[in-house]
C-alpha positions as CSV (number, residue, x, y, z in Angstrom):
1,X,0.0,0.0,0.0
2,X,2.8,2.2,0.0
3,X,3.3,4.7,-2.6
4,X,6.4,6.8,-2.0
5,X,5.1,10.0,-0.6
6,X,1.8,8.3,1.5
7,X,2.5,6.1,4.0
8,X,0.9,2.7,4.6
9,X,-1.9,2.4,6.6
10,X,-3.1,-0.1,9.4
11,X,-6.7,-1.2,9.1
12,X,-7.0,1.0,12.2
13,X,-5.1,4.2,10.6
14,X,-7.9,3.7,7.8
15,X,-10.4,3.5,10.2
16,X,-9.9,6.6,12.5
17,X,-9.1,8.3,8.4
18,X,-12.5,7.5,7.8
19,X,-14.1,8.9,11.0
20,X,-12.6,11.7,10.2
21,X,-13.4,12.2,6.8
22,X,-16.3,14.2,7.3
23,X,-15.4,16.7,10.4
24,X,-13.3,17.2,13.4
25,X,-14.2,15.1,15.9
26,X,-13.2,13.5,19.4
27,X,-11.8,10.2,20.1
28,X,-14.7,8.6,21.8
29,X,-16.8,9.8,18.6
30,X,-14.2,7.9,16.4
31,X,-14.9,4.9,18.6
32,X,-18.2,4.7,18.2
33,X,-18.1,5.5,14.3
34,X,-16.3,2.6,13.9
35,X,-18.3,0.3,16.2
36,X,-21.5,1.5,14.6
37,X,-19.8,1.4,10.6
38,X,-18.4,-2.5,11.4
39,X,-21.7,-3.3,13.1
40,X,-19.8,-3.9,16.1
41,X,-17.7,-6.0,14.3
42,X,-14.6,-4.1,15.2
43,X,-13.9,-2.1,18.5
44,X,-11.0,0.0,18.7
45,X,-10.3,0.2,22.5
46,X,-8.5,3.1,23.7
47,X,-5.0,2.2,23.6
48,X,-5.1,1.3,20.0
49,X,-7.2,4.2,19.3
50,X,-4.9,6.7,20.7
51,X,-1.8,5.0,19.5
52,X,-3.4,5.1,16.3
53,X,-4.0,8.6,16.5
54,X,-0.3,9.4,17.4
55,X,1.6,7.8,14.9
56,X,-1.2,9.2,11.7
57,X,-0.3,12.6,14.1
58,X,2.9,12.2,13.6
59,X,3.2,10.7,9.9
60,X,0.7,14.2,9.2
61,X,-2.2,12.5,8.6
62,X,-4.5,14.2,11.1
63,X,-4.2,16.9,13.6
64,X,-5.2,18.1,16.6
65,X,-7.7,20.7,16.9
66,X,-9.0,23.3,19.8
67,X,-11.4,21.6,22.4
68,X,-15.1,22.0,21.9
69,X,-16.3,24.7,24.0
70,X,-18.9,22.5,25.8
71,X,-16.5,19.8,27.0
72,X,-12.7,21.2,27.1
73,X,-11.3,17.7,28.4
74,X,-11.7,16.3,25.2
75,X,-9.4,16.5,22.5
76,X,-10.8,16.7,18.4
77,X,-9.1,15.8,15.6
78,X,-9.2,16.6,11.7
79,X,-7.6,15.6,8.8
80,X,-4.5,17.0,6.8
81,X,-4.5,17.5,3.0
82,X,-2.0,14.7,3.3
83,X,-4.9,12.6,5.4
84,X,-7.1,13.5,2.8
85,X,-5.3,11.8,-0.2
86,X,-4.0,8.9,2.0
87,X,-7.9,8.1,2.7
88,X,-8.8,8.2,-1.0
89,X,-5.9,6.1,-2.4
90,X,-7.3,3.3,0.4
91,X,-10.4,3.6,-0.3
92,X,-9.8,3.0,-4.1
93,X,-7.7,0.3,-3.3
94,X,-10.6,-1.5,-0.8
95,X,-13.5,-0.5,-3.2
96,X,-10.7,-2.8,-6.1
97,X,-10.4,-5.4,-3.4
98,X,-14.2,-5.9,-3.2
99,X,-15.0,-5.7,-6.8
100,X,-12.1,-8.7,-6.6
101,X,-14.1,-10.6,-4.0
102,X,-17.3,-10.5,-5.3
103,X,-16.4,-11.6,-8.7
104,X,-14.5,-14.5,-7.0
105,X,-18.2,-15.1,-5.3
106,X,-17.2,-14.5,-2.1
107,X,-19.8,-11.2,-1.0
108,X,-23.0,-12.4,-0.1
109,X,-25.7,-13.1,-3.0
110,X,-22.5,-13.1,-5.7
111,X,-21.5,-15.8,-7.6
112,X,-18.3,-17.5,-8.6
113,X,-17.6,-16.5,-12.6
114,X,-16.1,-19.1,-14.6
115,X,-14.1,-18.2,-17.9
C-alpha cells in the first residue's frame, strides 16, 4: 500500500481516516463511528485508538484541533491534506479489493464466474 510520498496504513489508521473524513471530531466519537460502521464487528479500544492517533499525528495524517467549547477535556481531531489523499488512495484500493471478491463469489448473493 505504500506509494512513496503516502504512507501505509493499518486497518486501524484507515479507520480513525475514515471517521474523520467528514469533520473534526473526538476520540470517543471515532470509537463509536467505527463500532457502529463495522456493526460492532470491530472495536478500537483506547490504547489502539490513541496509539493510532499518534503515529497518523505524527506521519501528518490528522491533527489536533482546539477543544469543543462545551467539553474542554476532550481533545478533536481533523484531517490534513495529506490525510485526505491517504484516505482516498485506500479507499480505491478496498473498493478494487471488493470488486475482486465479489467476482471470485465470495460477497454475499454473488457468484463465482467461470471463464
Amino acid at each position: 500500500m505504500a506509494d512513496g510520498n503516502l504512507p501505509p496504513l493499518t486497518p486501524a489508521g484507515y479507520q480513525v481516516l475514515l471517521a474523520l473524513a467528514s469533520g473534526t471530531t473526538h476520540g470517543y466519537a471515532i470509537m463509536r463511528f467505527v463500532d457502529e460502521a463495522t456493526g460492532g464487528e470491530v472495536r478500537l479500544g483506547p490504547g489502539t485508538l490513541y496509539r493510532t492517533i499518534a503515529r497518523l499525528a505524527a506521519d501528518g495524517l490528522l491533527e489536533e484541533t482546539g477543544a469543543e467549547e462545551a467539553d474542554a477535556r476532550r481533545r478533536n481531531y481533523r484531517l490534513t491534506r495529506l490525510g485526505h489523499a491517504t484516505a482516498r488512495r485506500e479507499s480505491a484500493l478496498l473498493a478494487r479489493l471488493v470488486t475482486v471478491a465479489a467476482e471470485a463469489g465470495l460477497l454475499p448473493d454473488t457468484e463465482r464466474r467461470t471463464a
